[in-house]
C-alpha positions as CSV (number, residue, x, y, z in Angstrom):
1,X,74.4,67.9,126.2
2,X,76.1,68.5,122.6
3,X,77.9,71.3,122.1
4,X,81.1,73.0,121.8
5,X,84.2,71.7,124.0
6,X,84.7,74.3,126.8
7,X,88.3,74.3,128.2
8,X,89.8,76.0,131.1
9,X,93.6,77.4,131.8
10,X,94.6,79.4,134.4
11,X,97.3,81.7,134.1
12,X,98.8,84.0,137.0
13,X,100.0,88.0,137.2
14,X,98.8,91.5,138.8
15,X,95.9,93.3,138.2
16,X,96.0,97.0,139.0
17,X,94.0,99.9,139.2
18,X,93.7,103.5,141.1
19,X,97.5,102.8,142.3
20,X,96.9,99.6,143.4
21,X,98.0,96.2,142.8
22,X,96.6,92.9,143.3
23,X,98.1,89.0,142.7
24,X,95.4,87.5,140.6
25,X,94.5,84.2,139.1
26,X,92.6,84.4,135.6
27,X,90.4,81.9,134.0
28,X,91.2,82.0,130.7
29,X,88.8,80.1,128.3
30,X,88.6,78.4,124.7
31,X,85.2,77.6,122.9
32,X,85.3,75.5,120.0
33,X,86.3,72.1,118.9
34,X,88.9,70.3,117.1
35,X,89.3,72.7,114.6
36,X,88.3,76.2,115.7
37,X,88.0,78.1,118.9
38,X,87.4,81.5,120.6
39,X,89.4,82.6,123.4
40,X,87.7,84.4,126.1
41,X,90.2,86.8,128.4
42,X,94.1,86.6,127.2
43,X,95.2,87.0,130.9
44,X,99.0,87.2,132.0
45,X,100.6,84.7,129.7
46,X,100.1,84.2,125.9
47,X,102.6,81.4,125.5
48,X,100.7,79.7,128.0
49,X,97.5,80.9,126.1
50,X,98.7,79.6,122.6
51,X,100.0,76.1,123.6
52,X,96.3,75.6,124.9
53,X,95.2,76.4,121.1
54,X,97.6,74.2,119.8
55,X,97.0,74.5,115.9
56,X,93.4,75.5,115.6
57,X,92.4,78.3,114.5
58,X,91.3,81.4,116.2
59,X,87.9,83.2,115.5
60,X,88.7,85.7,118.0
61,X,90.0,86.7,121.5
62,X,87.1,88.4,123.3
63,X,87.5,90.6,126.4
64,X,85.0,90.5,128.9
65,X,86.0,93.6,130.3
66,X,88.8,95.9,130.3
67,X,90.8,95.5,133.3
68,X,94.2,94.9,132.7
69,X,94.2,91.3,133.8
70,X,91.6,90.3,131.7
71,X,93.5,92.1,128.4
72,X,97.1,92.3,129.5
73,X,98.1,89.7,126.4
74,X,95.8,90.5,123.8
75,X,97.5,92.4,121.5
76,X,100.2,89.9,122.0
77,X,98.5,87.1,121.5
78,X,95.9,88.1,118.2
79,X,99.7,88.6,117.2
80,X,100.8,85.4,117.6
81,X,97.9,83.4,116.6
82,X,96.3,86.2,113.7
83,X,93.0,86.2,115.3
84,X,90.6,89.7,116.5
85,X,90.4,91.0,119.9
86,X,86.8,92.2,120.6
87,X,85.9,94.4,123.6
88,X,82.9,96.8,124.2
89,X,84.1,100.1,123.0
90,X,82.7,101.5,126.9
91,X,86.3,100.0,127.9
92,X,88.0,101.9,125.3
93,X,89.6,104.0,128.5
94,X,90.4,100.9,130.5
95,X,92.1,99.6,127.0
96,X,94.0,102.5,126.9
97,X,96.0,102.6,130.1
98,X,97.1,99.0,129.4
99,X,97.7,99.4,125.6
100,X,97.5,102.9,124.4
101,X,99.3,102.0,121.0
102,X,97.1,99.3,120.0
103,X,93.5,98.9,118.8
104,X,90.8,96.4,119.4
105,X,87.7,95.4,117.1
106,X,84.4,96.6,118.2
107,X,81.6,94.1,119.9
108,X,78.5,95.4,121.0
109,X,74.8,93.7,122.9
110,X,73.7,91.2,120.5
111,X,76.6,90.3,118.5
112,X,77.4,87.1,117.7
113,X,80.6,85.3,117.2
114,X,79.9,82.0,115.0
115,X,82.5,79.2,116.3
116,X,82.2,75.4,115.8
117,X,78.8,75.5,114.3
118,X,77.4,77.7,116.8
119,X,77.5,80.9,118.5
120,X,78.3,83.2,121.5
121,X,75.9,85.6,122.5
122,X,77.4,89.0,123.7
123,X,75.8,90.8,126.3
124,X,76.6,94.2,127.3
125,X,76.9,93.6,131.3
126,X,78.3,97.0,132.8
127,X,78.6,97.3,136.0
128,X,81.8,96.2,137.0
129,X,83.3,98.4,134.1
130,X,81.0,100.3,131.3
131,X,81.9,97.7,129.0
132,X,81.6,94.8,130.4
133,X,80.2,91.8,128.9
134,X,78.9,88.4,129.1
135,X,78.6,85.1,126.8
136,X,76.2,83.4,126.3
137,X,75.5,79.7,124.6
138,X,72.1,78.8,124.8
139,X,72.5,75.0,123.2
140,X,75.4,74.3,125.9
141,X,73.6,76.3,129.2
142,X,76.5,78.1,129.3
143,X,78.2,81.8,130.4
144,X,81.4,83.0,130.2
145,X,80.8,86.1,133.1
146,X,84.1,87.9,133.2
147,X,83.6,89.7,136.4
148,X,80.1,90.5,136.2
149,X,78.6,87.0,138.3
150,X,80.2,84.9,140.4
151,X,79.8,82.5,142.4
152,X,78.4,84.2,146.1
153,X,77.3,87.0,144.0
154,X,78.2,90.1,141.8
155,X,82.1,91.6,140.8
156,X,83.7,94.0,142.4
157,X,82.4,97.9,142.2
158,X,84.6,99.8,144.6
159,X,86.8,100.7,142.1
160,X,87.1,103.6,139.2
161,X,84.6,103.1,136.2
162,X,82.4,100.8,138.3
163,X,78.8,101.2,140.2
164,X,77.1,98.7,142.0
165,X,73.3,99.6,141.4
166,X,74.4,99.2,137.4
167,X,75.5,95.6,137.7
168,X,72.8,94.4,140.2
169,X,70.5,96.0,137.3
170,X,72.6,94.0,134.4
171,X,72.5,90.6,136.5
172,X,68.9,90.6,137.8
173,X,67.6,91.5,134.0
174,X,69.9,90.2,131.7
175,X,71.7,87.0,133.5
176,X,69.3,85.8,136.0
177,X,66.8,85.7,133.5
178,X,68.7,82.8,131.9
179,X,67.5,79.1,133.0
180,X,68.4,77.7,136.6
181,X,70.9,75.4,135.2
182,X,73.4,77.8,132.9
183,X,76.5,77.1,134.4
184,X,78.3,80.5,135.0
185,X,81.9,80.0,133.9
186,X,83.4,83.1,135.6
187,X,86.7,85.2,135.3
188,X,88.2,84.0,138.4
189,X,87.6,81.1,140.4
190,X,85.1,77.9,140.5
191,X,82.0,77.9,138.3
192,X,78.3,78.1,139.9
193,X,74.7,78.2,138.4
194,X,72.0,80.8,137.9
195,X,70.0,78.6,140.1
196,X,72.7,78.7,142.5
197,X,72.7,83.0,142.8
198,X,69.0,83.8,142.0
199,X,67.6,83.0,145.3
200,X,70.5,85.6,146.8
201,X,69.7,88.6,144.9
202,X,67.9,90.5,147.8
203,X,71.1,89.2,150.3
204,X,73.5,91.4,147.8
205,X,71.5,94.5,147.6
206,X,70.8,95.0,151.5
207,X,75.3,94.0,151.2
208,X,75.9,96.9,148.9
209,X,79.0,96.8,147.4
C-alpha cells in the first residue's frame, strides 16, 4: 500500500503522576518521507529523537496526550529542530505540571496536519486524559493511538484526569469504526489491528478499568 514511510524509535525514562513513578518505554513515531516528517510523542530523549530526523524537516511534533512521558522533550526538541508542538488544549493542566514556562500550539477533532502529500487526521480521544488524541491516515490504514488503544484493549484510567466509561465511548465510536485492517500503532508496545480489538469490546466493559 503507498503511502508515507512510518518509522519507529523507542526511547526510555519515568512517567509520573499522583506521586508516583513508573519506568516506561515510549514509542516515538515519524510520518513522512525523504524530505518531511511529523513526529508523533517526543518521549524521554530528543537527541535520540533528532538523529532519527536526520535533516528533514519537521511539520510538527504532535502530542497524543499530556502525560509527561509522552511530552517530556517537546519543548526541547521543537527547539532543536524549529518545528510546532500540537496538543489538545484539554491537556493544557497535564502540560503544565511538566512545562509550566512553555507553550504549545492548539490541535483540535478534525484538524489536519498535511505531511508528504498527505495528511493526519486528529481525533479528539479522551478518556485516558481530556485531551487525548488519535491519528489517523486513511490511504496507509494507519493510527498513531497514544494511550487511547492498545493492543488487549483500552489505556489506563485509574489515574487523575482519566475515566473509563469516556474512553470505552471514544474507542467504540470513533476508532472501532475504522476498517478491520488499520493497524493501531500505539504509545507503548507492539502494534495490533481494529479487527484484532473489536470483537473484545464487551470483554473490557464487564473488566472495568
Amino acid at each position: 500500500m503507498s503511502g508515507p514511510r512510518i518509522e519507529r524509535v523507542v526511547t526510555s525514562g519515568v512517567f509520573e503522576l499522583d506521586g508516583g513513578s513508573w519506568e516506561v518505554d515510549n514509542n516515538v513515531w515519524l510520518v513522512g518521507d525523504d524530505r518531511e516528517v511529523v513526529v508523533v510523542d517526543a518521549a524521554h530523549d530528543d537527541a535520540v529523537i533528532a538523529e532519527a530526523v536526520g535533516g528533514r524537516h519537521v511539520v510538527a511534533i504532535v502530542c497524543t496526550h499530556g502525560h509527561n512521558d509522552h511530552i517530556s522533550v517537546a519543548p526541547q526538541l521543537g527547539d532543536r529542530l524549529h518545528a510546532p508542538v500540537l496538543l489538545h488544549p484539554a491537556d493544557r493542566e497535564l502540560w503544565e505540571m511538566t512545562h509550566p514556562e512553555r507553550t504549545f500550539v492548539d490541535t483540535a477533532d478534525g484538524a489536519r496536519i498535511e505531511v508528504a502529500g498527505t495528511a493526519l487526521e486528529v481525533l479528539h480521544t479522551p478518556g485516558h486524559s481530556p485531551g487525548s488524541i488519535c491519528l489517523h491516515l486513511p490511504e496507509s490504514r494507519a493510527l498513531f493511538s497514544g494511550d487511547t488503544l492498545f493492543a488487549g484493549g483500552p489505556g489506563a484510567t485509574g489515574r487523575s484526569f482519566s475515566h473509563f466509561p469516556t474512553i470505552i465511548t471514544s474507542i467504540r465510536d470513533r476508532l472501532l469504526t475504522l476498517d478491520g485492517d488499520t493497524v493501531v500503532h500505539t504509545g507503548h508496545g507492539d502494534a495490533t489491528t481494529i479487527g484484532a480489538e473489536a470483537p473484545h469490546l464487551g470483554e473490557w466493559l464487564r473488566r472495568g478499568h
